[in-house]
N, C-alpha and C positions, 0 to 999 in steps of 0.2 A: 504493500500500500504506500510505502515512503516514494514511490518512484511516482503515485499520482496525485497524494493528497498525504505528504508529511507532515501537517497538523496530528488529523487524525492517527498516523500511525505512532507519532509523539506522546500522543496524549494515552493511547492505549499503553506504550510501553511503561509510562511514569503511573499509570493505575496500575498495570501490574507489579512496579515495583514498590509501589504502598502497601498492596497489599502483602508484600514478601516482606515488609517490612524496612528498607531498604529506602528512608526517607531522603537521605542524602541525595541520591538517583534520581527517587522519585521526583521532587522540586526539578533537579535541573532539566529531566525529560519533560516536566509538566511547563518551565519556561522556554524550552526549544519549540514545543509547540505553541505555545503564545505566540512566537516568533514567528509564525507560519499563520498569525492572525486564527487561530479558534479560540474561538470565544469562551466553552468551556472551562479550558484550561485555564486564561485569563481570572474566572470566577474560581475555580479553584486555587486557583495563589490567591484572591483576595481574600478568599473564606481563611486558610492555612494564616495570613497576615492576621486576621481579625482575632483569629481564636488561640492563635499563640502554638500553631500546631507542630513541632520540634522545631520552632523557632519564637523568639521574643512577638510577643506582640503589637502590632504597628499598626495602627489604626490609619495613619496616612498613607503607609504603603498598601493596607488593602483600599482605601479609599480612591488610590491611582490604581488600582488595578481592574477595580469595579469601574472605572469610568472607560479604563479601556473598553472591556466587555460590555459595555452598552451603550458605546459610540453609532452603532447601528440603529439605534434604537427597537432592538427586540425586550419586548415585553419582560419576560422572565428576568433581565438581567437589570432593569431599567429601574424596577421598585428596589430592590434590595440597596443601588446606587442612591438614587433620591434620601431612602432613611437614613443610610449610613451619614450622607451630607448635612443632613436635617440635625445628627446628633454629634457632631465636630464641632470644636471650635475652631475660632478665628486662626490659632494658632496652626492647630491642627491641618485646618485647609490650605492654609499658607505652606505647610511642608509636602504636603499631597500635589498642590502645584507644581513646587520645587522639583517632587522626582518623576512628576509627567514630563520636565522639562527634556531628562535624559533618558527616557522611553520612545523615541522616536520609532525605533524597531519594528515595536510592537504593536504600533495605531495602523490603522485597513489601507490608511493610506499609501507605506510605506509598505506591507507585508503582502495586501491583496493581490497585490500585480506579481509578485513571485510566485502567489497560490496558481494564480489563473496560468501563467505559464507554464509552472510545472504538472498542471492538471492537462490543459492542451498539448504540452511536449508528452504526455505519459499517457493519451489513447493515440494519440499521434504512429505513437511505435506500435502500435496495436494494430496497424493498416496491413495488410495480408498473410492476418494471419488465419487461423483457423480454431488454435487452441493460444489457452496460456495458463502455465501454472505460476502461481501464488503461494508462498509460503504460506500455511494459513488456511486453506483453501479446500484442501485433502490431507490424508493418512499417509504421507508419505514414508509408513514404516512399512507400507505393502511395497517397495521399492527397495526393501534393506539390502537386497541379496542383487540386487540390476548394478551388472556394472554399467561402464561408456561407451561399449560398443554403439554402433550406426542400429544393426536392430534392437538394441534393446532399449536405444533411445528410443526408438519408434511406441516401444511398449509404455515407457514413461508418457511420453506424449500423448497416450491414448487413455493414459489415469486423470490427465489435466481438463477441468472445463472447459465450453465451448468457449471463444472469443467473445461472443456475444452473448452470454449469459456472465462472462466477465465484465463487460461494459455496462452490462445493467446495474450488478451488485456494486459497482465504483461507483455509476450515477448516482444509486439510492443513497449510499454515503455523503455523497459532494451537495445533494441538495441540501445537508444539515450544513455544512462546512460554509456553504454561500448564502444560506439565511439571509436574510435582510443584506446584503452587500449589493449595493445596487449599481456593479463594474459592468465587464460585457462578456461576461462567461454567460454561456447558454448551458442548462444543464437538462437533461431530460431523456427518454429511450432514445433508444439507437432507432433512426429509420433507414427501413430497404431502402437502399437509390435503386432506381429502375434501370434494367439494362441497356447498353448501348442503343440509338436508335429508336428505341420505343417512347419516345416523349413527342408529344403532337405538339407543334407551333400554334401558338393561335392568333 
């Protein structure tokens, strides 16, 4: 998924390593995907800033970090931002400013246009194929004993998803990732193009 939509694969690796415990990690994969503009993750450093989660608690820095996350203005992330702002003070907001100042990174405006590129460069290479595996994707322990042979890649190849049942499950991903981002990625099913020839003038 890092090759179409490195947010999300960001943000799954930094939950998984929350869960394992492994907070160190977890924060920095959860700000690599910030970095890549998801929102999520964003809200998760601010919540982690608020509540003092194996780190000091920082009201200003969750409070820049909520404001990241609901620079779109999606619903869900927009209330939690508004309260927190409501119960800051003067001071407070003054340092929340402060570290909006060297977040540049991480606002849509700076992050969005590397998502959409790497999201266009990564069905892009997807163009004749037929299959594609995905880590993730399949069992690839049914493969343990396949060495590199020409046939026995053929055999791998035929454990991997269609192409275009690939393209869908990325789409259904990217439409969360593009939420409210109002750039010029088009996101949506894959349509048949019609064969050579067969398209009527009109």
């Amino acid at each position: 998924m890092e090759k179409f939509l490195p947010g999300t694969y960001f943000y799954c690796l930094a939950s998984q390593n929350y869960g394992e415990h492994h907070f160190g990690y977890a924060q920095r994969f959860f700000q690599e995907a910030a970095s890549w503009g998801e929102k999520p993750a964003q809200y998760v450093l601010a919540v982690m800033a608020l509540n003092g989660d194996h780190q000091p608690v920082d009201r200003p820095l969750a409070f820049a970090w909520l404001t990241l996350a609901a620079e779109r203005g999606t619903k869900r992330f927009q209330k939690p931002h508004q309260d927190l702002g409501k119960s800051l003070s003067p001071d407070e907001l003054a340092k929340a400013g402060k570290l909006l100042e060297g977040m540049n990174r991480y606002r849509d405006a700076i992050a969005m246009p590397r998502v959409e590129k790497r999201y266009a460069d990564g069905m892009a290479s997807l163009h004749g194929t037929t299959t594609y595996c995905m880590g993730g994707m399949f069992d690839f322990g049914a493969l343990a004993n396949v060495d590199g042979s020409p046939q026995n890649m053929a055999q791998i190849a035929a454990h991997c998803p269609q192409t275009e049942q690939m393209k869908e499950k990325i789409n259904e991903v990217a439409v969360d990732v593009f939420e409210d981002w109002h750039g010029h990625v088009a996101v949506g099913a894959p349509q048949q193009v019609p064969p050579s020839g067969t398209l009527k003038s009109k």
